[in-house]
C-alpha positions as CSV (number, residue, x, y, z in Angstrom):
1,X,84.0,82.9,124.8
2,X,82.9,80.9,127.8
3,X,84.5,78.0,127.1
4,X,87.8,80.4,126.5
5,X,87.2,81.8,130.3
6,X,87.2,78.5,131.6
7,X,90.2,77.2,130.1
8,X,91.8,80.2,131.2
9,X,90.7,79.4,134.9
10,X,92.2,75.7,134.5
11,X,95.2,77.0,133.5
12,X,95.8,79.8,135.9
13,X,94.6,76.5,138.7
14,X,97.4,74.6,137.3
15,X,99.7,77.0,137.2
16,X,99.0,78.5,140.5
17,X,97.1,76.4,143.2
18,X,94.2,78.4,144.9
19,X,93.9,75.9,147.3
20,X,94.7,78.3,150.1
21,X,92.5,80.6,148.8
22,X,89.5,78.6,148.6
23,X,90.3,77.6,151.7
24,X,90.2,80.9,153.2
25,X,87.3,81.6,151.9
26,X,85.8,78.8,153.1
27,X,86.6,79.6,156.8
28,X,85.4,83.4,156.6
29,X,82.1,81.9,154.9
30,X,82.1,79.4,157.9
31,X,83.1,82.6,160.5
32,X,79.8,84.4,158.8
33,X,77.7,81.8,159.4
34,X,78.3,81.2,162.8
35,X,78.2,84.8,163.8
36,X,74.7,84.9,162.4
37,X,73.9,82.0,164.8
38,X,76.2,83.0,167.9
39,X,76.1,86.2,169.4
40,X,79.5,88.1,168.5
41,X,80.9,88.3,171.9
42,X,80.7,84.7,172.4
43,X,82.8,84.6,169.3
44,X,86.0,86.5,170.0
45,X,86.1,85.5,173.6
C-alpha cells in the first residue's frame, strides 16, 4: 500500500509539477523562520 501511495505521488509529480508549490512553501517556511529571529515590525517595514 505504501509503495502504491508513492507511485501515485510520482505520477501526480509528472503529471503536474509542484515545483511552484514547493517552492512556496519553502519561502513561508523561510518567512517563519525569520520572524522567529527578527522582530515583526522589522519585517513588513
Amino acid at each position: 500500500n505504501l509503495e502504491q501511495e508513492q507511485v501515485k505521488k510520482q505520477k501526480s509529480s509528472e503529471e503536474a509539477p509542484e515545483i511552484e508549490t514547493s517552492t512556496e512553501e519553502f519561502a513561508e517556511e523561510k518567512i517563519k523562520e525569520m520572524m522567529q529571529l527578527v522582530p515583526v515590525e522589522d519585517v513588513y517595514v
